[in-house]
C-alpha positions in Angstrom: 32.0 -10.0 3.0 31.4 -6.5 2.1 29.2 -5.4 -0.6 30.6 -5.3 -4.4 28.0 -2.4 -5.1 29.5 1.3 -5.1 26.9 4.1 -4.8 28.2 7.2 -6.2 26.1 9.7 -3.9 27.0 10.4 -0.2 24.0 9.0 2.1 25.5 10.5 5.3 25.4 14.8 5.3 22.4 17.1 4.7 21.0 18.1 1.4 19.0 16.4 -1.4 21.5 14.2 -3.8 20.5 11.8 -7.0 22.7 8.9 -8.8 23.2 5.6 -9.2 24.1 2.7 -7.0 26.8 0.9 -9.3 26.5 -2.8 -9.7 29.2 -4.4 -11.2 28.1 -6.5 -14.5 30.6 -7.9 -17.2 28.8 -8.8 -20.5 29.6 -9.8 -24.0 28.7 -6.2 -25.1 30.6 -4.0 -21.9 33.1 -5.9 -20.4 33.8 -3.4 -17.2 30.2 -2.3 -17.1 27.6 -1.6 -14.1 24.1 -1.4 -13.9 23.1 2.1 -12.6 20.3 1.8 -9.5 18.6 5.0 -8.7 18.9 6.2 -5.5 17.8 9.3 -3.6 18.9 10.5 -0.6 17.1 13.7 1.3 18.2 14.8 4.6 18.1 18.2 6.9 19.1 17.9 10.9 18.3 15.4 12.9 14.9 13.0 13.3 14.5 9.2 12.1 16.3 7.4 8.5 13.7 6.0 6.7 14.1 3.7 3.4 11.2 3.9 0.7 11.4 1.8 -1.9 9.6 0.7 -5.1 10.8 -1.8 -8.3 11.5 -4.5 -6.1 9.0 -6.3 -8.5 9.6 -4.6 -11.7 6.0 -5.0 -13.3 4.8 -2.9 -10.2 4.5 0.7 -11.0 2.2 2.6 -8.9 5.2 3.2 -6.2 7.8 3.8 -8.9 5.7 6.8 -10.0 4.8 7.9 -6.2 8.9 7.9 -5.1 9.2 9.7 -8.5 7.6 12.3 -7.5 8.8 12.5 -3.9 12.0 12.9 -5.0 11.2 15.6 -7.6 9.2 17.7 -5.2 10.7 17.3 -1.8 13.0 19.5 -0.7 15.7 19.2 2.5 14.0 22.0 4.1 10.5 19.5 4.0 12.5 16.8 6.3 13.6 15.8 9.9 15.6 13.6 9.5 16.6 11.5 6.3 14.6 9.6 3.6 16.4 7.0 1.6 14.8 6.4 -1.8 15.1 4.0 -4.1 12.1 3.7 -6.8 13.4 1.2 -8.5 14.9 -1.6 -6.2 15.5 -4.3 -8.7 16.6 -2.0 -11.6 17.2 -4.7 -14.3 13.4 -5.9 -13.9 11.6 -2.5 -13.6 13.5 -1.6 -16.9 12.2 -4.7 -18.5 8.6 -4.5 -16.6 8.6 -7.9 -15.3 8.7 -9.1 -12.0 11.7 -10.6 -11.4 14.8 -9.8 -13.4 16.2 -10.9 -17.1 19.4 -11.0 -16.1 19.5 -14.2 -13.4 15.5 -14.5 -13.0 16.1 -13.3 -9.4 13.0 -12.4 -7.3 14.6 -9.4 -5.4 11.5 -10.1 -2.3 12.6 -13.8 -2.1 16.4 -12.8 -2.0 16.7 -11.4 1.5 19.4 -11.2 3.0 21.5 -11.7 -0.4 24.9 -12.9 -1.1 27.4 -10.5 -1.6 29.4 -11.9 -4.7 26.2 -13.4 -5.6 23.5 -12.8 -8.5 23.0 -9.7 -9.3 19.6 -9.7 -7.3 21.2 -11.2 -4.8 24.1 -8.7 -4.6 21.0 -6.0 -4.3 19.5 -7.7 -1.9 23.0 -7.7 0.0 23.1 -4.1 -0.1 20.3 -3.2 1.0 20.2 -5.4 3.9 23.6 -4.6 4.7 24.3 -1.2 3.9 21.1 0.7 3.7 18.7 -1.2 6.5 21.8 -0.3 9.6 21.0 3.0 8.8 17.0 3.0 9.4 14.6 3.7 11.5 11.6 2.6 9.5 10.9 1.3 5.8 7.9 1.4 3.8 8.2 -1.1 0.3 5.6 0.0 -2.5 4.1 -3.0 -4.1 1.2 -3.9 -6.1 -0.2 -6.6 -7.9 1.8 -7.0 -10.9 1.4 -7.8 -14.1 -0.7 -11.7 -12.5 -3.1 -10.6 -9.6 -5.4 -7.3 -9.0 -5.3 -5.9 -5.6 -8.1 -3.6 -4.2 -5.7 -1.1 -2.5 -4.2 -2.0 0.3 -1.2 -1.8 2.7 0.1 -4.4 5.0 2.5 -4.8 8.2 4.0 -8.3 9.6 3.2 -10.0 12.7 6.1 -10.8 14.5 7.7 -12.0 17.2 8.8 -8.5 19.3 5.7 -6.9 20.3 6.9 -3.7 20.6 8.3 -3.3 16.9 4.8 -5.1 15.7 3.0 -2.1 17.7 4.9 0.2 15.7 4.5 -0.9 12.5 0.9 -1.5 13.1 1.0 2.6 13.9 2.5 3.0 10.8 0.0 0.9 9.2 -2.9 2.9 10.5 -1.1 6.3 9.8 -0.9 5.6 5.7 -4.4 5.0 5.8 -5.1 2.9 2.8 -8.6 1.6 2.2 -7.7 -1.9 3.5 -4.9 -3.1 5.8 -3.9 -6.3 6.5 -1.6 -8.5 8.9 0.7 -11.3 7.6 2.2 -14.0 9.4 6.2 -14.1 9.9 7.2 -16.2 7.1 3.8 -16.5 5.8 3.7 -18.7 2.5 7.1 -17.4 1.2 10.6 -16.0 2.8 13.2 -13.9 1.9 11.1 -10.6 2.0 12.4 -7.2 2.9 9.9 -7.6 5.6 11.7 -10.4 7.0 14.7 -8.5 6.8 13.1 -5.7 8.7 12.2 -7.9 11.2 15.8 -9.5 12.2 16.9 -5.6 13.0 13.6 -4.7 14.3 12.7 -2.0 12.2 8.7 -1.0 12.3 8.0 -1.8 8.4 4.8 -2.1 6.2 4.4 -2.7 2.7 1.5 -1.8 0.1 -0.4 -3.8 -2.7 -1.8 -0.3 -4.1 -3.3 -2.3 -7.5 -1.9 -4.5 -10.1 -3.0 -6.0 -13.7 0.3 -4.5 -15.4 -0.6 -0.8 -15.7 -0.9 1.7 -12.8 -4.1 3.3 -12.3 -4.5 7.4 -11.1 -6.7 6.2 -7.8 -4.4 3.7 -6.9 -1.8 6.2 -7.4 -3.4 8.6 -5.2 -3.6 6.0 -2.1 0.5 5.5 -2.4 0.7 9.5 -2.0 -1.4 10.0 0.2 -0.3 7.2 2.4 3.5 8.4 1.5 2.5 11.5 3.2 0.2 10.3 6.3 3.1 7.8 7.2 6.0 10.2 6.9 3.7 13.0 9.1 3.8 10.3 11.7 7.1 9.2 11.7 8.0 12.8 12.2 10.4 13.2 9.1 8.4 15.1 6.8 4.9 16.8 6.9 3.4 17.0 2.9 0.2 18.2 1.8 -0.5 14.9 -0.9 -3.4 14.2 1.9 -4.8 17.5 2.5 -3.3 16.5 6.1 -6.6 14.3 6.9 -6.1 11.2 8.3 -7.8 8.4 6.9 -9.7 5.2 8.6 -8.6 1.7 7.3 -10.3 -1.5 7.6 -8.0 -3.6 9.3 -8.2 -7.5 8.2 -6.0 -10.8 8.7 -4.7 -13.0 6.0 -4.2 -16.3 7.7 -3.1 -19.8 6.4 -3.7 -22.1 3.1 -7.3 -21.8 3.0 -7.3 -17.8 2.8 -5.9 -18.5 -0.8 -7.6 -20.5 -4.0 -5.3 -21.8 -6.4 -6.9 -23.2 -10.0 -6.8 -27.1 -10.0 -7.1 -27.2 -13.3 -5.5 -24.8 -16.2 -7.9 -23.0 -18.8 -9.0 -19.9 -19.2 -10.2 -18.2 -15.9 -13.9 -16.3 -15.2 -13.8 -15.0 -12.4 -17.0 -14.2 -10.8 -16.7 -11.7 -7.8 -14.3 -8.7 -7.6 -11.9 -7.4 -5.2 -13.1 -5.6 -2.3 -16.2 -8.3 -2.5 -17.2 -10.0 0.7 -17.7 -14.3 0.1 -19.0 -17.0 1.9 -16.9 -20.3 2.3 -18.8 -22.6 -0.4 -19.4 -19.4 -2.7 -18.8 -19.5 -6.4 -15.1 -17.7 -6.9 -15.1 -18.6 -10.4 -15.0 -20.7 -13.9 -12.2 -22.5 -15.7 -13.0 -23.2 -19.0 -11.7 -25.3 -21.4 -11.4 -23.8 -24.8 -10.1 -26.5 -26.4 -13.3 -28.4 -26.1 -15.8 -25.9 -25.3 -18.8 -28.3 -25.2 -17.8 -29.6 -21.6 -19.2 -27.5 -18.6 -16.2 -25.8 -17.3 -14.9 -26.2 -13.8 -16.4 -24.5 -11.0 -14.3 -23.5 -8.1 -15.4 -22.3 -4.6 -14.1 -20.7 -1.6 -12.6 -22.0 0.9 -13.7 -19.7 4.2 -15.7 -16.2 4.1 -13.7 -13.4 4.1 -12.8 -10.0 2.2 -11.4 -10.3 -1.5 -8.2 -8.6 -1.2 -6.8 -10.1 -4.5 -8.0 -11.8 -7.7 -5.7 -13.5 -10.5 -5.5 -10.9 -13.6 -4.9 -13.0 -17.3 -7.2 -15.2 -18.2 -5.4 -17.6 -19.2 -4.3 -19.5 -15.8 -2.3 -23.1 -15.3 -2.8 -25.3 -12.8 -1.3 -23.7 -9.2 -1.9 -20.3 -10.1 -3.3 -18.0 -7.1 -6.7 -17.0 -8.7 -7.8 -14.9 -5.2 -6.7 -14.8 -1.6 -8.7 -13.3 1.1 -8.4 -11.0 4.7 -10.2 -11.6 7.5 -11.3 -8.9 10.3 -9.5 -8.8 13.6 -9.7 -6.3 16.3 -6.2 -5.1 16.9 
């Protein structure tokens, strides 16, 4: 079934064009409305399509206000090629800053490939993977850590099953240069991702966790442009000067199964007792969960797992039983 969404630009054709892609939605309050996606489309000659996208968690910002500037400040005569942008994947939950959507609760990176007279996440989902991902050559899909979990900067690619696309996204990886990299599994803990989408047309793909906590910070900022720009120089579609055109090293790590993650057994509110970016050992002290209500018990002392590199730690304090409070990397030579 073909898409229900219209977009109101031309994605084919040279030239640098802004709008909306329309998805239907029939309320109390407009009866023949549409919610209005932004989308961006830059494009000069001939060289690789590549999608960039932000917003598919709403509460994530940093990318939003990378793409934002992309499209303000490139220019057709900047690109080979064609760049796809849309800052704001999952419109309805980046206008309301929470990470999934108010409108059906849908979590657009758990929606992949969609339904196309679905939700409206799903229907997003559908367009994208229908639509927009036969047209590319690459993607790169700015995240962070949200408004629940506080990344040290990083980027990530997928491990999967065709070397050769794995190869190139692991290029890719390396050529946006953030502090820390990091490998996932296929699949790992959850599905639906874009990534997974990626991977059933073989498109080279990475993604980014470039912060988190709710709020966007100006380093973590910096690290989507100047990845932006490192990863587009390599792919041969545009060549900007956010890096200074230096490449930059990464640390390349691993995040493996259950034990990389520790989950709070017990709710309360959470002290957490390393950073991110911290190096543990399995047994270590991650942190304290303590119970307000009846302050004079000792609170609850959880521990990791294995050693390994803090990528992430859990942001409110407040935390319920089965919340991720940290996960970890590991190195690999690859």
């Amino acid at each position: 079934m073909a898409s229900r969404i219209l977009c109101d630009i031309d994605l084919e054709g040279s030239g640098k064009r802004t709008g909306f892609l329309r998805l239907p939605h029939s309320t109390h309050e407009s009866a023949y409305g549409w919610i209005p996606i932004p989308v961006a489309v830059i494009a000069r000659g001939t060289g690789p399509t590549v999608l960039l996208s932000a917003g598919n968690h709403g509460d994530e910002y940093e990318g939003q206000i990378a793409l934002g500037r992309l499209i303000r400040e490139v220019e057709p005569g900047q690109v080979s090629g064609r760049l796809i942008i849309l800052p704001a994947a999952n419109f309805p939950a980046a206008r309301a800053g929470r990470r999934v959507s108010p409108l059906d609760a849908g979590n657009l990176n758990r929606s992949f490939p969609g339904v196309a007279d679905g939700t409206p996440t799903q229907q997003i989902a559908h367009f994208i993977d229908s639509v927009v991902l036969p047209m590319c050559d690459a993607a790169i899909d700015l995240h962070s850590g949200g408004s629940s979990l506080m990344y040290t900067p990083s980027a990530l690619a997928r491990r999967g099953e065709d070397t050769t696309v794995f190869e190139r996204s692991l290029a890719l990886l390396r050529a946006f240069g953030a502090p820390v990299s990091y490998i996932v599994r296929p699949g790992g803990l959850w599905g639906g991702t874009l990534s997974d989408a990626c991977a059933r047309r073989g498109i080279p793909q990475i993604g980014t966790e470039l912060g988190g906590g709710g709020h966007a910070t100006p380093a973590a900022i910096r690290v989507a442009e100047r990845g932006l720009a490192g990863a587009l120089r390599h792919l041969g579609v545009a060549d900007l000067d956010w890096d200074g055109r230096t490449p930059r090293a990464t640390r390349l790590v691993e995040v493996g199964g259950a034990d990389y993650f520790l989950h709070a057994p017990d709710p309360g509110v959470f002290e957490p007792l390393v950073e991110p970016g911290a190096e543990v050992k399995a047994g270590q002290p991650a942190g304290l969960i303590h119970q307000t209500e009846v302050p004079w018990r000792a609170p609850l002392e959880v521990a990791f797992e294995r050693d390994g590199l803090v990528l992430c730690m859990r942001w409110p304090g407040m935390t319920a039983r089965g919340d991720c409070l940290f996960h970890l990397g590991t190195d690999v030579a690859a």
